[in-house]
N, C-alpha and C positions, 0 to 999 in steps of 0.2 A: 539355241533357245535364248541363253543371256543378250545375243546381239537381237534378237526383237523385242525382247524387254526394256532393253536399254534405247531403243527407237522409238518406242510408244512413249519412253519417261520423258524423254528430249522433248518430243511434239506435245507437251504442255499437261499430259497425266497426272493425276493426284498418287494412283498403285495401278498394279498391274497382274494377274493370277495368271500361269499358265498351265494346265495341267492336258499329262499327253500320259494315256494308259490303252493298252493293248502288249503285243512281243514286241518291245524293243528291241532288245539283245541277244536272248534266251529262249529257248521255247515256254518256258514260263511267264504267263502274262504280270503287267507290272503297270503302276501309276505312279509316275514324277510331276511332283508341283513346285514352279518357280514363281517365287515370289516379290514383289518390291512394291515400297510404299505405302500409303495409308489406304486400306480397303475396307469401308463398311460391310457388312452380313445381312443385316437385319433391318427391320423396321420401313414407314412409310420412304426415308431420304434413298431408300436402294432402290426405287422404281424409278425414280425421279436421274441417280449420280452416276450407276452402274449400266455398263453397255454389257451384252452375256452374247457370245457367239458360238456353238456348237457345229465342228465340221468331220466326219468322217473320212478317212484315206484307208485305201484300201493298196495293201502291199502285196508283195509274195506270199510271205509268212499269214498276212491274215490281216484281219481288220486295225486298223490305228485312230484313236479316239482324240480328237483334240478341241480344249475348252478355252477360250480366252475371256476372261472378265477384264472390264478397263472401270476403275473409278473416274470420272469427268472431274476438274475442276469447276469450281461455281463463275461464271460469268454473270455480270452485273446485265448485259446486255442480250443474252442469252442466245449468244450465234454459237460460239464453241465451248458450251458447257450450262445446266439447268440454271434459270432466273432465281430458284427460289435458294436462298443462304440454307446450308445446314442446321437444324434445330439447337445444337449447343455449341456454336459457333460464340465466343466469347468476343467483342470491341468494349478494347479499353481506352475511354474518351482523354485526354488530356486535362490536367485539375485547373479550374477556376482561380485568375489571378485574385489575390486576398486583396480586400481594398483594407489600408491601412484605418485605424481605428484611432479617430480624435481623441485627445487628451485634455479636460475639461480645464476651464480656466481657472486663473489664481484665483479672482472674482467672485466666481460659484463655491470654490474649495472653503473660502473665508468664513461663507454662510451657513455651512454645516451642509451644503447641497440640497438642503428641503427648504422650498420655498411657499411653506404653509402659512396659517394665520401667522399676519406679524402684530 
């Protein structure tokens, strides 16, 4: 299970869930979830990020349940991953050079700098 985890993260995944319940090992049934990476839950961005695949295998012992969720990365271009950015997705822009600030002449300074009734 770790080596398809680790093949989904490689090939450009944001997270990855995998959960496999039925007898794995025991006659008592059982649910294992492997996890990696950042996986949304909820809200409008999981219709849009989240791929959900549901497949049954049927063993000896009995039925075997397995679930794969894949979060998509965002693509700008929208071939391998949803166009639309995440809703609190943060870009911190770079700060504006300061333009250096004139220092008034000896001239002006002489006059008291109020150039009112003279």
């Amino acid at each position: 299970c770790y080596g398809v985890i680790r093949f989904i993260m490689e090939n450009g995944a944001k997270g990855v869930e995998v959960i496999i319940s039925g007898k794995l090992r025991a006659q008592r049934a059982k649910a294992m979830k492997f996890k990696d990476g950042y996986l949304i839950s909820t809200g409008e961005p999981k219709k849009h990020y989240i791929a959900e695949a549901v497949r049954h295998v049927c063993m000896r012992q009995g039925m075997l349940g397995i679930k794969v969720k894949i979060m998509l990365a965002h693509d700008p271009l929208g071939i391998m991953g949803p166009k639309m950015p995440l809703p609190d997705n943060v870009i911190i822009h770079e700060p504006k050079e300061d333009v250096p600030v004139m220092q008034p002449n000896a001239e002006d300074q002489a006059q008291g700098g109020y150039q009112g009734d003279q």
